[in-house]
TORPA-4810 file (N, C-alpha, C, O; in nm, 3 decimals):
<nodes>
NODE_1_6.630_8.620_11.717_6.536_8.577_11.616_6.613_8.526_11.494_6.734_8.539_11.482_X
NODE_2_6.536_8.470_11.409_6.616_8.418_11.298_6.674_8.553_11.190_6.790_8.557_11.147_X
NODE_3_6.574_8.652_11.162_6.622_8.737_11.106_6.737_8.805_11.166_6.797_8.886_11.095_X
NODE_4_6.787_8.779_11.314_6.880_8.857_11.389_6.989_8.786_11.328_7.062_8.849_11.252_X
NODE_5_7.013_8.656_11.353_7.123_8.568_11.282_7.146_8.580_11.152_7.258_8.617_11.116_X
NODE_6_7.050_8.553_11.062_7.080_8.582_10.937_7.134_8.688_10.887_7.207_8.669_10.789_X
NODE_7_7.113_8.843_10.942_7.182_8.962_10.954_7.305_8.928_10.965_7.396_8.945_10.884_X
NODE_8_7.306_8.861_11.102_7.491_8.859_11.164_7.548_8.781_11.055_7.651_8.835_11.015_X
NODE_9_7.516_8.665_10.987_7.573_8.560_10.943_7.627_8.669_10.781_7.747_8.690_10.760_X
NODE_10_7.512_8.725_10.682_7.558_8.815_10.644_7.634_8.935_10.651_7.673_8.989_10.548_X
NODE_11_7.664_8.992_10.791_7.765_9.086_10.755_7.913_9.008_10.808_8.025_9.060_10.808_X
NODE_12_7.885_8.896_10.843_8.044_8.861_10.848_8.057_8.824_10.721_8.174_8.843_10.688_X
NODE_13_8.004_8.787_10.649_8.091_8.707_10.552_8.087_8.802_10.457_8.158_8.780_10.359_X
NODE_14_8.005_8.928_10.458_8.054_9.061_10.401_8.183_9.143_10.418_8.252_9.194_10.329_X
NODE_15_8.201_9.146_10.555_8.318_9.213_10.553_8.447_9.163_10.618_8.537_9.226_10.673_X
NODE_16_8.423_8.961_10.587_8.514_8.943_10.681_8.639_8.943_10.519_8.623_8.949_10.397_X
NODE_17_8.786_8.931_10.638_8.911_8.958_10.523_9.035_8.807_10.518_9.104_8.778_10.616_X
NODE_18_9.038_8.757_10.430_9.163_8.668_10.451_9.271_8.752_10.357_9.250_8.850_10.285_X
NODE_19_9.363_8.697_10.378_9.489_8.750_10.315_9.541_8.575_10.239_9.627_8.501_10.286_X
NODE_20_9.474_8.553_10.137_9.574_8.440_10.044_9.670_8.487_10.012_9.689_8.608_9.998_X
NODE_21_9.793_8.349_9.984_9.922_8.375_9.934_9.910_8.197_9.840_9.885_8.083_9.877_X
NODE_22_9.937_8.249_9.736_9.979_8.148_9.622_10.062_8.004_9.701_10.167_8.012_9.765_X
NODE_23_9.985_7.881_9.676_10.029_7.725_9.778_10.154_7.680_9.667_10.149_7.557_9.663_X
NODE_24_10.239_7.718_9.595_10.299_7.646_9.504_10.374_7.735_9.406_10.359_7.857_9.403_X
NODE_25_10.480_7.645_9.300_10.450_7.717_9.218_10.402_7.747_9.122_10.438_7.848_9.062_X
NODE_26_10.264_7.633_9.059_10.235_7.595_8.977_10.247_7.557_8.820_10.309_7.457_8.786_X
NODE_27_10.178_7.651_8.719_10.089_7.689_8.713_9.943_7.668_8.762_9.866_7.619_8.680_X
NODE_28_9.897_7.697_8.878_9.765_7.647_8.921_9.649_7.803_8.918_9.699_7.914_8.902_X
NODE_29_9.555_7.793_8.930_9.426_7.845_8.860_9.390_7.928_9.008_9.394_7.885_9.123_X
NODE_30_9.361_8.034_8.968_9.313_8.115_9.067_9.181_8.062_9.161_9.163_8.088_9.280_X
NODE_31_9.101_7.987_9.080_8.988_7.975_9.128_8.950_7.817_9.155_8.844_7.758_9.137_X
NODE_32_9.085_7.768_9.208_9.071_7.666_9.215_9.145_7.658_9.429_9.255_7.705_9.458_X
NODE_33_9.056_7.594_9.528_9.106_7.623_9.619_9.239_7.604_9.658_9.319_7.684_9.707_X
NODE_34_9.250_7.486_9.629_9.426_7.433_9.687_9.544_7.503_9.596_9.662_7.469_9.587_X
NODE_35_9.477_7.610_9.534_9.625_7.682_9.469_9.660_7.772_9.590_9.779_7.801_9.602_X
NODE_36_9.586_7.812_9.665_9.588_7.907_9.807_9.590_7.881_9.916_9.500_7.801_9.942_X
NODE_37_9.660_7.912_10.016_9.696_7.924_10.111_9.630_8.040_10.219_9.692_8.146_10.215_X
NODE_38_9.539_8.036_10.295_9.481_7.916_10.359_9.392_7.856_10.247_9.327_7.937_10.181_X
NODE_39_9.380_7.709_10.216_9.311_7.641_10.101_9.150_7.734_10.117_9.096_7.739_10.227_X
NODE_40_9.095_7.795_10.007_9.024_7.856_9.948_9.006_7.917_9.830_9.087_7.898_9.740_X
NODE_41_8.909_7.992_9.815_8.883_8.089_9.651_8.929_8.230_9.691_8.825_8.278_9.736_X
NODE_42_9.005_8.304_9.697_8.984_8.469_9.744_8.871_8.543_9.640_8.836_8.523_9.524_X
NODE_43_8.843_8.618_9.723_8.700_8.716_9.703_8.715_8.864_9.764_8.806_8.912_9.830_X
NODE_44_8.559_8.936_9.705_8.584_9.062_9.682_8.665_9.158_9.755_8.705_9.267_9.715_X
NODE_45_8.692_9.081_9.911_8.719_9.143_10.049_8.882_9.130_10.086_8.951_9.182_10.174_X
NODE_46_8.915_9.027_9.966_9.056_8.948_10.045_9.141_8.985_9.993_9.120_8.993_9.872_X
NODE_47_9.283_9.032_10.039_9.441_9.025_10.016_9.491_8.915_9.974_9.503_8.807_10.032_X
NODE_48_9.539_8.964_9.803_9.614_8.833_9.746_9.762_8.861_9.741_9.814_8.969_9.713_X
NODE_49_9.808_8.774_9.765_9.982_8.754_9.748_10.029_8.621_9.590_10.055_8.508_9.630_X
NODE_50_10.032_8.634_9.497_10.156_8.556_9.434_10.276_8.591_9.403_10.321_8.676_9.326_X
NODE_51_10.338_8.485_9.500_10.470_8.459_9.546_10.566_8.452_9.455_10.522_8.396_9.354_X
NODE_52_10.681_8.485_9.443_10.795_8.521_9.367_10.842_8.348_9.350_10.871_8.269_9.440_X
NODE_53_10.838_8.323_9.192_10.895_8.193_9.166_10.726_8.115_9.159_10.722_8.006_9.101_X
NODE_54_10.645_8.148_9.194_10.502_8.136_9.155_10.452_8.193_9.016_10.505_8.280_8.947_X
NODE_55_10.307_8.102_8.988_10.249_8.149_8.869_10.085_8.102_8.924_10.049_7.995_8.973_X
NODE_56_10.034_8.183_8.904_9.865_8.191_8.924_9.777_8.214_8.779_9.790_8.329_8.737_X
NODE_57_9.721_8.157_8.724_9.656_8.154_8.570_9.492_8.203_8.599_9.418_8.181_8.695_X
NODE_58_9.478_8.251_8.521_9.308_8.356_8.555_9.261_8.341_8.449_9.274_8.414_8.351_X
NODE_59_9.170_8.190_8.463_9.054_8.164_8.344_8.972_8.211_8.347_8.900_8.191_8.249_X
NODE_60_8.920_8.307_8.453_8.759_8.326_8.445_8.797_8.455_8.533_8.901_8.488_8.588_X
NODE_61_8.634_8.531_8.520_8.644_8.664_8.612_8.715_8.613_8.735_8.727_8.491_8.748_X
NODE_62_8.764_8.698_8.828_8.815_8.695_8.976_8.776_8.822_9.050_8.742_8.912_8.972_X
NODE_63_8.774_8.849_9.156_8.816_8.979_9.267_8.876_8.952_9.337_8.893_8.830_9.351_X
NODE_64_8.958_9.060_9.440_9.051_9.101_9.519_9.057_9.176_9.549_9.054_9.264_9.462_X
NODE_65_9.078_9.237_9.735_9.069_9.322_9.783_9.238_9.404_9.716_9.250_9.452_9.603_X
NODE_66_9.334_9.399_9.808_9.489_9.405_9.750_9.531_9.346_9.667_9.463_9.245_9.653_X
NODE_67_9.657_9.352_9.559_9.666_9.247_9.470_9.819_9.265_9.476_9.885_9.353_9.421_X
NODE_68_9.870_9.142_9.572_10.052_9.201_9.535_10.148_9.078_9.421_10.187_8.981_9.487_X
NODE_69_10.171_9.074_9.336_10.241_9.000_9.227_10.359_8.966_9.221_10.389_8.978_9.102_X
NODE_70_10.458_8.926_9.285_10.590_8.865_9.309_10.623_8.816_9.230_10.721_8.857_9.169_X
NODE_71_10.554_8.706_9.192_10.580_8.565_9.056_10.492_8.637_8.941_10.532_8.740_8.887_X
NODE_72_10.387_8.585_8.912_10.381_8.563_8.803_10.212_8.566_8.791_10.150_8.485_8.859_X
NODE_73_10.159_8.636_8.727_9.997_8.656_8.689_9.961_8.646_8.553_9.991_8.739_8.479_X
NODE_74_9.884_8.524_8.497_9.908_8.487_8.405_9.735_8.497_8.343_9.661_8.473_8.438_X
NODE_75_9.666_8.521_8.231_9.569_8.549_8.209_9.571_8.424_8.038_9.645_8.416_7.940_X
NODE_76_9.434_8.345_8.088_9.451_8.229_8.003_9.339_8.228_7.923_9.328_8.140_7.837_X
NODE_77_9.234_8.334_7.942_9.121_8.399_7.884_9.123_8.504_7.929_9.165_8.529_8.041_X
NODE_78_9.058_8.619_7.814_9.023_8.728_7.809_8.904_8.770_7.886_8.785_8.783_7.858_X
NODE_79_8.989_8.791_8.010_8.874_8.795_8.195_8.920_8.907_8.227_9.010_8.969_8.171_X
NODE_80_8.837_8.946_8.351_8.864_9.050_8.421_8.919_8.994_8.571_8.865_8.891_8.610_X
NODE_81_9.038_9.066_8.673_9.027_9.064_8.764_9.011_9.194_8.793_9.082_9.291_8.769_X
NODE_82_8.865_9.176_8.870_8.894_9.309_8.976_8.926_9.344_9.124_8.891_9.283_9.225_X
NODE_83_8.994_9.447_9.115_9.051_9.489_9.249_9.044_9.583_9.321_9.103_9.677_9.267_X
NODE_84_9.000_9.611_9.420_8.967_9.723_9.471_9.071_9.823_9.579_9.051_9.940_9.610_X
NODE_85_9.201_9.722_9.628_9.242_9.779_9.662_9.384_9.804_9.575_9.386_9.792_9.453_X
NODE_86_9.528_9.848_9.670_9.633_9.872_9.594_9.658_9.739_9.533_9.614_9.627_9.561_X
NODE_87_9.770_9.795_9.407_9.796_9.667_9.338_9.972_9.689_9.299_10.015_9.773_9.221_X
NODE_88_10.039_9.606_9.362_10.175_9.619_9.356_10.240_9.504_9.261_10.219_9.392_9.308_X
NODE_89_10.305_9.502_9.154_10.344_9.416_9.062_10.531_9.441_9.060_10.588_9.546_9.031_X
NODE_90_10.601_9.302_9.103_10.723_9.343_9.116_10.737_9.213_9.015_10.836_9.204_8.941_X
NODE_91_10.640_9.121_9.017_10.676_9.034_8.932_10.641_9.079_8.780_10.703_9.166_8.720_X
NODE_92_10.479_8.971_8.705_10.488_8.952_8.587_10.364_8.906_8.605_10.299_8.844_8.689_X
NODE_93_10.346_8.994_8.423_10.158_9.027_8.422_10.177_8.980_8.275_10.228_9.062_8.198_X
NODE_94_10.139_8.844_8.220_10.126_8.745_8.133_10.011_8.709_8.052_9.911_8.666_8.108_X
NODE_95_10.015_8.723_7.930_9.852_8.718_7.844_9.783_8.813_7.803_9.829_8.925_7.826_X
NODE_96_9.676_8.805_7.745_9.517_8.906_7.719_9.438_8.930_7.850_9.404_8.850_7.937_X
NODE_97_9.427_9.006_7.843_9.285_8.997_7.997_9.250_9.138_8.038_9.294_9.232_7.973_X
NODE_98_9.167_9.157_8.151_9.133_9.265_8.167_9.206_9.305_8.366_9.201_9.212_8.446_X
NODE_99_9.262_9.441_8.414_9.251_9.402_8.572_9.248_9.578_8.583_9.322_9.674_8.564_X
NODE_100_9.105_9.543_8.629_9.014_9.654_8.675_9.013_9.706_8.806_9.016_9.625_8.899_X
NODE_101_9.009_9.842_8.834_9.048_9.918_8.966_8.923_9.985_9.027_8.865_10.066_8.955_X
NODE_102_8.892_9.970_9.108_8.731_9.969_9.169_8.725_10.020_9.266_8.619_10.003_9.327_X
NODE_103_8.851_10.124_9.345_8.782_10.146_9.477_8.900_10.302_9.419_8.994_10.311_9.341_X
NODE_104_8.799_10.437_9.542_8.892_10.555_9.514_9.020_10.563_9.627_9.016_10.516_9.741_X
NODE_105_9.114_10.622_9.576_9.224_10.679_9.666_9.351_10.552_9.720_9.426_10.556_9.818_X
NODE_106_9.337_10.458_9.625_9.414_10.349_9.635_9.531_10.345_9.493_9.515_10.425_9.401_X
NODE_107_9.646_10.243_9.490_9.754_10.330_9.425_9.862_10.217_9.346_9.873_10.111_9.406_X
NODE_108_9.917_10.226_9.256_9.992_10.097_9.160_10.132_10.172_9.200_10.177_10.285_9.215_X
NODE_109_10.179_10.012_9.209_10.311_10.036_9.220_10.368_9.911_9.165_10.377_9.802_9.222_X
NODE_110_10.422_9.957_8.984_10.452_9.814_8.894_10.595_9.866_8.858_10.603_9.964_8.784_X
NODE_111_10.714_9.801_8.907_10.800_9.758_8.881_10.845_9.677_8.795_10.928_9.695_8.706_X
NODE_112_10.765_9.553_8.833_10.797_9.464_8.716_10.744_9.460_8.589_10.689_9.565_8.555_X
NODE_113_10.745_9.364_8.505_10.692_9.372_8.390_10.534_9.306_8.355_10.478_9.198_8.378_X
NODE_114_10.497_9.427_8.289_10.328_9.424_8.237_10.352_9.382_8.114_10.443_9.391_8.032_X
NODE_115_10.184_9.302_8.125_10.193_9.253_7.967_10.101_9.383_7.905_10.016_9.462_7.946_X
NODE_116_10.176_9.352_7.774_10.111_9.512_7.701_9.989_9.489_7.645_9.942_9.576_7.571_X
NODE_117_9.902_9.342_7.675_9.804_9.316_7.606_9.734_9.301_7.752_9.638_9.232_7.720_X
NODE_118_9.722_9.323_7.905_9.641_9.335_7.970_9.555_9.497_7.970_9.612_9.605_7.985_X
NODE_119_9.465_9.485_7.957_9.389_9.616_7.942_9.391_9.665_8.108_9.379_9.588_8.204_X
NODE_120_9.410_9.817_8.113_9.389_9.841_8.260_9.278_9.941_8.258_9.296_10.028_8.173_X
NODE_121_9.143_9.957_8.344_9.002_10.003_8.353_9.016_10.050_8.513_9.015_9.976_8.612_X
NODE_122_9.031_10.219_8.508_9.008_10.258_8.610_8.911_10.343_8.701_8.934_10.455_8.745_X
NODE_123_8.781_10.254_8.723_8.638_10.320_8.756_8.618_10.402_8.853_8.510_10.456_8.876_X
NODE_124_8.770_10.424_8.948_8.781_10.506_9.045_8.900_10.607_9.064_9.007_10.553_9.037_X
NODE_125_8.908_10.697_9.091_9.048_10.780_9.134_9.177_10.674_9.151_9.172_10.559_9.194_X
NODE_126_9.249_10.720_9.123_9.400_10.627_9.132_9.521_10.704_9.087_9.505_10.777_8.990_X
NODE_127_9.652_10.697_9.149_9.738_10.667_9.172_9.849_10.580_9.137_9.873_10.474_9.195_X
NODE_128_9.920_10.632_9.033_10.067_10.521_8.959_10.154_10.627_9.007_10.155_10.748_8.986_X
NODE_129_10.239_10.539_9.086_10.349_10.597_9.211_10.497_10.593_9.147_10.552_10.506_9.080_X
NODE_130_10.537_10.707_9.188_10.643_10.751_9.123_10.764_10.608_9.149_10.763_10.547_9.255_X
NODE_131_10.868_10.570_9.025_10.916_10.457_8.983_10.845_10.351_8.935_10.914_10.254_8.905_X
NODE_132_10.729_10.340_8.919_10.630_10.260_8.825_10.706_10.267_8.677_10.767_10.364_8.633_X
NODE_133_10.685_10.142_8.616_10.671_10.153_8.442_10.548_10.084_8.410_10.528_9.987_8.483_X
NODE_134_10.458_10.106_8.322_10.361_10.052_8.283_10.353_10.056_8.110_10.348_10.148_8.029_X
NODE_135_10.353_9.968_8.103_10.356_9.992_7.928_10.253_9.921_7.901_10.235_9.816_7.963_X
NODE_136_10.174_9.959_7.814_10.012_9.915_7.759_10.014_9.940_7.625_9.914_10.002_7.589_X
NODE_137_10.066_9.922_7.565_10.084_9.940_7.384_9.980_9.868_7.292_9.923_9.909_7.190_X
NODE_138_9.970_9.743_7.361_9.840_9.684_7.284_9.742_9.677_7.328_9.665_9.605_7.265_X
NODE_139_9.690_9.735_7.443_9.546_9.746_7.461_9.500_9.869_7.539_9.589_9.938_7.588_X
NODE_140_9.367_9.907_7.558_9.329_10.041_7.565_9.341_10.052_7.745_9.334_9.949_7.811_X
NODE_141_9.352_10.139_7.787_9.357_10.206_7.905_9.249_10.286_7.929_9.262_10.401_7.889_X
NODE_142_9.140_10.257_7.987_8.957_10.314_8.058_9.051_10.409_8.170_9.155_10.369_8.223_X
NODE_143_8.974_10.571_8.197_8.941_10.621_8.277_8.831_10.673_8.274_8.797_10.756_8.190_X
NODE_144_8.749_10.623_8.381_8.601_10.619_8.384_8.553_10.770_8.393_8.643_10.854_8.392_X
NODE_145_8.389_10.825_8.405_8.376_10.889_8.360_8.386_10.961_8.505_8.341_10.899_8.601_X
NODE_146_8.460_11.126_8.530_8.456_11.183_8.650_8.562_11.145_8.751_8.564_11.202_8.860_X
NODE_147_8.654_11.048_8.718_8.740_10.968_8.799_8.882_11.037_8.736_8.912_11.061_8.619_X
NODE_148_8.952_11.057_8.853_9.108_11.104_8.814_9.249_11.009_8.810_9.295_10.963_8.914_X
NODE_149_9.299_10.991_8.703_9.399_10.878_8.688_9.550_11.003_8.696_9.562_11.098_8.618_X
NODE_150_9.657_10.966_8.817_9.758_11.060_8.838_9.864_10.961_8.846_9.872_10.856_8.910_X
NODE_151_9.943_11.019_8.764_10.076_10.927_8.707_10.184_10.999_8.751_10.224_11.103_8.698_X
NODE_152_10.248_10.927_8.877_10.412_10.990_8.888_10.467_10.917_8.819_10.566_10.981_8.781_X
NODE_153_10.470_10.764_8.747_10.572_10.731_8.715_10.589_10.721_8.545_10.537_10.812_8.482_X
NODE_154_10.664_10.607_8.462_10.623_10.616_8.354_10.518_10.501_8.319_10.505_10.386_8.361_X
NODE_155_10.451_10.575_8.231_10.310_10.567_8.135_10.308_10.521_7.970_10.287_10.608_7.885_X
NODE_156_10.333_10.381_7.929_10.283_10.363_7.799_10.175_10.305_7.751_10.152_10.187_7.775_X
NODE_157_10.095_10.380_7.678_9.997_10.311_7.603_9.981_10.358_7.496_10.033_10.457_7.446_X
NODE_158_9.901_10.279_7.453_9.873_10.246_7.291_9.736_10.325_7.274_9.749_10.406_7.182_X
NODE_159_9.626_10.330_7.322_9.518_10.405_7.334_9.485_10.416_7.497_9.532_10.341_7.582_X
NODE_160_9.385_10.535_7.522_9.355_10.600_7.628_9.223_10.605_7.614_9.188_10.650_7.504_X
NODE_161_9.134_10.573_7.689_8.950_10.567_7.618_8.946_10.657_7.769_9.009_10.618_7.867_X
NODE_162_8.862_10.779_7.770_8.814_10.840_7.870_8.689_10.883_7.855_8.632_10.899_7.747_X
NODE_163_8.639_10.905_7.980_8.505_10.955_7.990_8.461_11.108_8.019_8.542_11.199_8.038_X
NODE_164_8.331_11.121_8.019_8.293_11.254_8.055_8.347_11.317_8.174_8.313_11.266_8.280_X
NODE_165_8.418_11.409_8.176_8.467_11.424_8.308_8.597_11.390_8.424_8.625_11.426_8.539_X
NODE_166_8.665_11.285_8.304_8.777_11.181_8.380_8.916_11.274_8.314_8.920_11.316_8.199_X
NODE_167_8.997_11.289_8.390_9.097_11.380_8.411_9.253_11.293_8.380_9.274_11.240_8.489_X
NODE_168_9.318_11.272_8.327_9.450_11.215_8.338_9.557_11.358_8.378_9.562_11.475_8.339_X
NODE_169_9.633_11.278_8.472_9.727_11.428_8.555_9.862_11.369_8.511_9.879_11.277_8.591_X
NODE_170_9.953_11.372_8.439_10.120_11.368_8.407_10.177_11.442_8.551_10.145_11.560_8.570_X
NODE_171_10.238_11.390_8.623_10.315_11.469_8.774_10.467_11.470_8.728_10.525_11.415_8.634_X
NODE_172_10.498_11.533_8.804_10.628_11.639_8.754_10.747_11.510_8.807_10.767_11.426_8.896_X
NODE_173_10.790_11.551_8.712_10.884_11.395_8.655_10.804_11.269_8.613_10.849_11.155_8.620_X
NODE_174_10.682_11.302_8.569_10.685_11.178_8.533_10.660_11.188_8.376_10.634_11.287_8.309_X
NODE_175_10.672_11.082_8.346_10.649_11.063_8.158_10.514_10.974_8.123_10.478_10.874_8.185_X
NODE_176_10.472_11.010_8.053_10.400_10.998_7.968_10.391_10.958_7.759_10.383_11.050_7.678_X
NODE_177_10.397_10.803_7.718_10.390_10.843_7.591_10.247_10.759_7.577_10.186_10.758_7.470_X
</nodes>
């Protein structure tokens, strides 16, 4: 029946997954298709890769399932990306902006360098894995309300906004200022 198809047609494109990887090295625009590889937009479901010696610029909201950063993540308005799954940064997190963490029991692993003016908002349980540095000096750090933020590695920020219930855990060796 038609409602049978329309079902099917909706849950694929609900839960289907691509894995983009950055087409260049630009600067080209997240939300523009031919910056990606396979040519498209990635969305709420999909694995992003920008590539080391790459730069990806984020004018406007975005999502992402994984978020791994090699090159270069560059924020050209004060947007949000959100992400739901892990988010690994070996490259470089560039600009004002917002990159929000949305799913529980998933985990950061930032090596490279953060910009201290991206705000990080964590609406779910999470995980900063021991050898992380994160420095956030100029903008506030959300742990949502009831949600546990656990830090093996090191931790800077400038303000900490928490909610009713939201727990920050310091793990043994790790630092905290």
């Amino acid at each position: 029946t038609v409602a049978s198809v329309f079902i099917l047609f909706l849950s694929l494109n609900t839960f289907s997954q691509i894995s983009y990887v950055s087409a260049g090295t630009g600067p080209a625009a997240w939300n523009v298709a031919t910056s990606w590889t396979p040519n498209g937009i990635p969305g709420t479901n999909d694995d992003v890769t920008i590539s080391s010696g790459h730069t990806i610029t984020i004018p406007s909201l975005q999502y992402c399932n994984n978020l791994t950063v090699d090159g270069t993540i560059q924020w050209t308005a004060n947007v949000g990306v959100l992400a739901k799954g892990n988010y690994i940064l070996t490259g470089n997190e560039l600009g004002i902006g917002k990159l929000q963490f949305n799913t529980p029991g998933t985990t950061l692993s930032v090596t490279g360098a953060t910009s201290n003016s991206v705000a990080y908002t964590f609406n779910n349980t999470r995980t900063i894995l021991a050898g992380s540095i994160i420095s956030k000096t100029s903008s506030n750090t959300t742990v949502a309300a009831g949600r546990t933020l656990t830090n093996l590695g090191t931790f800077t920020c400038g303000a900490t906004v928490t909610y009713t219930g939201s727990t920050f855990i310091n793990g043994a060796n790790a630092t905290l200022i």
